[in-house]
KOLPAKE-380001 format. One line per 4 residues: their letters; for each residue x, y, z of N, C-alpha, C, O. Coordinates in nm, 4 decimals. Example, Ala and Ser with C-alpha at 12.3 -4.5 7.8 and 13.67 -1.06 7.14 Angstrom:
KOLPAKE-380001
AS) 1.3190:-0.5690:0.7800:1.2300:-0.4500:0.7800:1.3200:-0.3300:0.7800:1.4236:-0.3319:0.8465  1.2850:-0.2250:0.7080:1.3670:-0.1060:0.7140:1.2900:0.0030:0.7870:1.3409:0.1138:0.8039
***
This chain:
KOLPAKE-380001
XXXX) 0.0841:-0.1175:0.0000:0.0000:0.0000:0.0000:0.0886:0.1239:0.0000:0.1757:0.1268:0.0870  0.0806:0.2181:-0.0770:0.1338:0.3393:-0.1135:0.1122:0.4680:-0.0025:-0.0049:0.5035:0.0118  0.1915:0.5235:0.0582:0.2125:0.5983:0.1479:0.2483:0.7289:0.0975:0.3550:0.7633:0.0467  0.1211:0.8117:0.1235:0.1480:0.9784:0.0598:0.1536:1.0817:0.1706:0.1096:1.0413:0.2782
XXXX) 0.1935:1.1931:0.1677:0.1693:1.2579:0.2868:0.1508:1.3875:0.2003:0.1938:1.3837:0.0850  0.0832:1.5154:0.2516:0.0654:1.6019:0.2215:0.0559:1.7498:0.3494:-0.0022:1.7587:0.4575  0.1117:1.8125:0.2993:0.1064:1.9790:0.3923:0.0010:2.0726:0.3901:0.0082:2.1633:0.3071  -0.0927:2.0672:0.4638:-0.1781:2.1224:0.4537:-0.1914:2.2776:0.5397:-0.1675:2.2753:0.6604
XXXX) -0.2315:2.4167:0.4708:-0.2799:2.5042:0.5370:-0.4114:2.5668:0.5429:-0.4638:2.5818:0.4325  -0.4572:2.5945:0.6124:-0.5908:2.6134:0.5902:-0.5781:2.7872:0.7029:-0.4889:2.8287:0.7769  -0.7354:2.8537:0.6571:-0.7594:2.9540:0.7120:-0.8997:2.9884:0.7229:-0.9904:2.9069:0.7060  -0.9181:3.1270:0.7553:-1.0848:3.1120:0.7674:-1.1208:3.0850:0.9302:-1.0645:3.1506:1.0179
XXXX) -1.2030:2.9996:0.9553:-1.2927:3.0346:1.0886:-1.2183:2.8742:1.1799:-1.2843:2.7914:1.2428  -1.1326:2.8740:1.1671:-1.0098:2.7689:1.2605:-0.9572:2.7444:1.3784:-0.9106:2.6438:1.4318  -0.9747:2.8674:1.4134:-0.9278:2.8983:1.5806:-1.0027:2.8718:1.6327:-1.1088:2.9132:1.5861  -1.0129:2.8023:1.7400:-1.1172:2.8686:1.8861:-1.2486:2.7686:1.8414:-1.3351:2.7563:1.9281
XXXX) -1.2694:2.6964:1.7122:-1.3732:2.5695:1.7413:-1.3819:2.5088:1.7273:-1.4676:2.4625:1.6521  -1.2830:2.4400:1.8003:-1.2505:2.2755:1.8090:-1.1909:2.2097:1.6488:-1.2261:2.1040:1.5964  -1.1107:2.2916:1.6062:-1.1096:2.2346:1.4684:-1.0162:2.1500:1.4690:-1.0395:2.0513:1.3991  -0.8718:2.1516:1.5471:-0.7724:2.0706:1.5540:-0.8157:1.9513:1.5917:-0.7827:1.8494:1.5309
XXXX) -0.9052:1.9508:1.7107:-0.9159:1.8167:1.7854:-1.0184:1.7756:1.7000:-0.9908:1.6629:1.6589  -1.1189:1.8140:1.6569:-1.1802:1.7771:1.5374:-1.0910:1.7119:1.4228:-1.1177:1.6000:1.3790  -1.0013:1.7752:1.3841:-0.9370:1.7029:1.2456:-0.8417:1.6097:1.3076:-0.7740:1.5562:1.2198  -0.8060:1.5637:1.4458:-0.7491:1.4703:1.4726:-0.8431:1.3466:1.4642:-0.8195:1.2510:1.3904
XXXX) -0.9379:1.3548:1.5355:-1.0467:1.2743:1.5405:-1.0635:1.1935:1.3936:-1.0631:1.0704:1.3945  -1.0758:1.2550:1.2890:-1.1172:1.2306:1.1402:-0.9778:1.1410:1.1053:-0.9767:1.0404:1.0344  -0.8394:1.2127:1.1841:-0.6984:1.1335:1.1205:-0.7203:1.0054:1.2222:-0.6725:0.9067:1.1660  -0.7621:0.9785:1.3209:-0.7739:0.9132:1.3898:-0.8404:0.7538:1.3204:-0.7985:0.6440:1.2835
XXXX) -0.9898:0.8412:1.3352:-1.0763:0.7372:1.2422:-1.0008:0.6641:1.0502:-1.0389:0.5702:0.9804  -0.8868:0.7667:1.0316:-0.8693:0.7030:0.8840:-0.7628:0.6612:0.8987:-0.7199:0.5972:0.8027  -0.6860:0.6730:0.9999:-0.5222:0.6014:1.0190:-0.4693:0.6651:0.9535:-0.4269:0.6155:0.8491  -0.4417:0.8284:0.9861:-0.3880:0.9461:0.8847:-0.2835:0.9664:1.0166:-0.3374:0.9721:1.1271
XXXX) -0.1548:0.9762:1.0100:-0.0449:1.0233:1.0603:-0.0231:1.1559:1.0611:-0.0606:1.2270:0.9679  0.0386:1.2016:1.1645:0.1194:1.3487:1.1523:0.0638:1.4405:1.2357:0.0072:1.4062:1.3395  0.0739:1.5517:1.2016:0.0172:1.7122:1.3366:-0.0755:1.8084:1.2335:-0.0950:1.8233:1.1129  -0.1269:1.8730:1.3849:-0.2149:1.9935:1.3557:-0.1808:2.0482:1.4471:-0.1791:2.0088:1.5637
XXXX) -0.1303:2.2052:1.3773:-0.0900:2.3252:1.4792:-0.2029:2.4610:1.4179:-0.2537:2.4852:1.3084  -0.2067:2.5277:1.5541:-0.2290:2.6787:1.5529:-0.1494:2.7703:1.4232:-0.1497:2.6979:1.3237  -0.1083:2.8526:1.4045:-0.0158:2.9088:1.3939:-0.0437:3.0991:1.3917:-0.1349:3.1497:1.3262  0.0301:3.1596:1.4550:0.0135:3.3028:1.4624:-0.0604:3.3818:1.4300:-0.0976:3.4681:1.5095
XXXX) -0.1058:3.3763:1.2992:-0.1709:3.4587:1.1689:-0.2948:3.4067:1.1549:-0.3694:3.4697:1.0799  -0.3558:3.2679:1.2282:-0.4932:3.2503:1.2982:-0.5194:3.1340:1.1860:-0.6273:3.0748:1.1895  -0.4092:3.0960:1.0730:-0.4167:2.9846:0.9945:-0.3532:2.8580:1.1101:-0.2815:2.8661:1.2099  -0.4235:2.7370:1.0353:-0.3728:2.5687:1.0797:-0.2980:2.5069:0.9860:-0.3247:2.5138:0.8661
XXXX) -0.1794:2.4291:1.0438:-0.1215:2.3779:0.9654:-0.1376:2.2561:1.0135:-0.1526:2.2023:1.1232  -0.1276:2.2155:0.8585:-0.1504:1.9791:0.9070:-0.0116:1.9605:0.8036:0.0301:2.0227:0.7059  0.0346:1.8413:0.8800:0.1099:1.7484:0.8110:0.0533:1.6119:0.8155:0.0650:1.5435:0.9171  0.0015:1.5759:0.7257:-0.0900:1.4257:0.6990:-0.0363:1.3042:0.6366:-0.0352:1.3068:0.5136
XXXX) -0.0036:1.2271:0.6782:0.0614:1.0887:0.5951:-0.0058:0.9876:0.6264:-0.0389:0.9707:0.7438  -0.0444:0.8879:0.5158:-0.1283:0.7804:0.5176:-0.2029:0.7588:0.3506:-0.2014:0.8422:0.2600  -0.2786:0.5895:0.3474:-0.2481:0.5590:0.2277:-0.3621:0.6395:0.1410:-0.4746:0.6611:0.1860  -0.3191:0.6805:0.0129:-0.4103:0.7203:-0.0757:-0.5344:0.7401:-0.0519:-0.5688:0.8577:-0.0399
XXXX) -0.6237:0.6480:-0.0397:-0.7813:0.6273:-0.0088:-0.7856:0.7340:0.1004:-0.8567:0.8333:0.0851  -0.7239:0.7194:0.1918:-0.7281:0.7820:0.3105:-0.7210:0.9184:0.2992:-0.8126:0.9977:0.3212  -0.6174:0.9412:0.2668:-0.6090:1.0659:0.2976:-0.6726:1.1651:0.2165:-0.6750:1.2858:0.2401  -0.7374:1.0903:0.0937:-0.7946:1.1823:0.0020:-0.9209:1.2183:0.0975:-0.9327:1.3285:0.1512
XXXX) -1.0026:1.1250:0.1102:-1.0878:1.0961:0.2656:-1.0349:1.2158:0.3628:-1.1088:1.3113:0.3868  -0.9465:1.2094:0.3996:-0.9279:1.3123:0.5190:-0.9027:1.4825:0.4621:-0.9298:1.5831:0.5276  -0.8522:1.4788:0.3425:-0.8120:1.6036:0.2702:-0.9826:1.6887:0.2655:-1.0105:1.8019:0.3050  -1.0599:1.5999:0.2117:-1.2235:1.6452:0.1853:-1.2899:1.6746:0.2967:-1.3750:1.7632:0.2898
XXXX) -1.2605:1.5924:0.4510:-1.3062:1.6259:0.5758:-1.2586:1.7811:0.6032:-1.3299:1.8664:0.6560  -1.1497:1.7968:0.5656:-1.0450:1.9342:0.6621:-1.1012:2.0147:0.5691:-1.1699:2.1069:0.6133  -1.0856:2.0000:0.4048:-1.1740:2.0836:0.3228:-1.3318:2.1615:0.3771:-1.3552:2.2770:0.4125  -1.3895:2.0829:0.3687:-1.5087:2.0644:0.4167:-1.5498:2.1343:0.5688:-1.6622:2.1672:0.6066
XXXX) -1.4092:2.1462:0.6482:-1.4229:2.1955:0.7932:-1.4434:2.0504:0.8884:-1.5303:1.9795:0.8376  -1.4025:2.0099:0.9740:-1.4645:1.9231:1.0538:-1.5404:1.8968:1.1802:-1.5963:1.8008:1.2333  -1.5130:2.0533:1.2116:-1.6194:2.0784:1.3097:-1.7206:2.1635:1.2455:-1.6884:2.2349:1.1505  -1.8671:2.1601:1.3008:-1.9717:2.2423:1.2522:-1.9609:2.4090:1.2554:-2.0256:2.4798:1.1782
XXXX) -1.8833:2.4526:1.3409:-1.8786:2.6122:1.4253:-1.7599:2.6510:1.3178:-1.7217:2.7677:1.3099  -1.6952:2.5314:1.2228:-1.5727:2.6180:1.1441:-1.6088:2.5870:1.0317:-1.6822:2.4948:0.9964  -1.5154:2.7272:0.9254:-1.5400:2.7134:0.8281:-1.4011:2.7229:0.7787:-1.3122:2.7727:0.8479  -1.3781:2.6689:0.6420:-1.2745:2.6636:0.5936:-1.2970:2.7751:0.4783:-1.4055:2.7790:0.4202
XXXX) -1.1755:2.8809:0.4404:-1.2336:2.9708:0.3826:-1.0702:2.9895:0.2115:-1.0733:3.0490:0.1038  -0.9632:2.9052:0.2787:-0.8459:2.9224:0.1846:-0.8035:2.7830:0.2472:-0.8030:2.7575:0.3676  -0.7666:2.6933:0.1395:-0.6802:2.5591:0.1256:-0.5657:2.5253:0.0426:-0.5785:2.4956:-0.0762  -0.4723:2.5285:0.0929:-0.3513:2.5107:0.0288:-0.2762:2.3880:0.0674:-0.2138:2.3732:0.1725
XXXX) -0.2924:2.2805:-0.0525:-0.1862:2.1567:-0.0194:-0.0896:2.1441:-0.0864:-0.0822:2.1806:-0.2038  0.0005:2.0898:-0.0213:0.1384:2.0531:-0.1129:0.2052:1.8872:-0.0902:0.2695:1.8402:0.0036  0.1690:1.8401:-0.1900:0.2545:1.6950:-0.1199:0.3899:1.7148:-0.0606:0.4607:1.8155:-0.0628  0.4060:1.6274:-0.0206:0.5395:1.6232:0.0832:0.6192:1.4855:0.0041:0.5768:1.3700:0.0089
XXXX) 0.7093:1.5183:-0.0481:0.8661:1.4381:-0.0789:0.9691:1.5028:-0.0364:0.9919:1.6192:-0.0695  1.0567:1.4213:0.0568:0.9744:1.2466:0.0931:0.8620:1.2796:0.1906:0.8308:1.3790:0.2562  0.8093:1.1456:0.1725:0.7105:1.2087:0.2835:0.7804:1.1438:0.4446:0.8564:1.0487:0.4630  0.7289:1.2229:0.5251:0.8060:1.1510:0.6933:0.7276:1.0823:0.7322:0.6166:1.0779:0.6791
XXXX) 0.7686:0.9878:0.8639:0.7080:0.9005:0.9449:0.6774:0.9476:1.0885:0.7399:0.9636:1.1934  0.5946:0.9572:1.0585:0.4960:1.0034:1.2349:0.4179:0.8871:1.2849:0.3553:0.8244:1.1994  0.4097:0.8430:1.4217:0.3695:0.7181:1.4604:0.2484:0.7418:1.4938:0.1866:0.6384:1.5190  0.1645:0.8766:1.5085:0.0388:0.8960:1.5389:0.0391:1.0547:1.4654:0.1282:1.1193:1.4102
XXXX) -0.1142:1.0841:1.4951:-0.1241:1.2215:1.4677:-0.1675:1.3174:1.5565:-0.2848:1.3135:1.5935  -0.0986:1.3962:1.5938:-0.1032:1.4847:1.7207:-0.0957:1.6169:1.7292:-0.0043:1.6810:1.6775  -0.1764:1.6603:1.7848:-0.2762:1.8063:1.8091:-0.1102:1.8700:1.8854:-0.0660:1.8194:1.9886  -0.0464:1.9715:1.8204:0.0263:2.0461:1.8409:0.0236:2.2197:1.8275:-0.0261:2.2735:1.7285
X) 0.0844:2.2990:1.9419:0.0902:2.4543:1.9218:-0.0109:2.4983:1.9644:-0.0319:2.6195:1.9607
***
């Protein structure tokens, strides 16, 4: 099985409702690797690794927003080569 990872930033309504622990939850449920941080400027950053199916699956959740109270308003991915190995995915920052 083929192992992709991708960098995700997102912006828009992110902060403050539950969106991290929300999009862990979703990496959780799909066996999606890697972090979700805060970051300064009120954007989230994900680093996501896991197989194809999946993560396209998880890319459309974070798209989409994964909590109800957020909205996703700018999405920017970039695959990641190589991609890294993270043993879980964890709510960071």
């Amino acid at each position: 099985m083929a192992t992709n990872g991708v960098h995700i930033i997102v912006s828009g309504r992110v902060q403050g409702v539950g969106f991290r622990w929300m999009t862990k939850m979703v990496a959780d449920k799909l066996h999606i690797t890697g972090t979700v941080a805060n970051q300064m400027d009120g954007s989230v950053e994900i680093y996501a690794v896991g197989a194809s199916d999946q993560l396209a699956q998880f890319e459309a959740a974070v798209k989409a927003s994964p909590t109800p109270s957020g909205r996703v308003s700018d999405y920017q991915a970039t695959p990641l080569d190589p991609v890294p190995t993270f043993k879980n995915f964890d709510v960071i920052g």
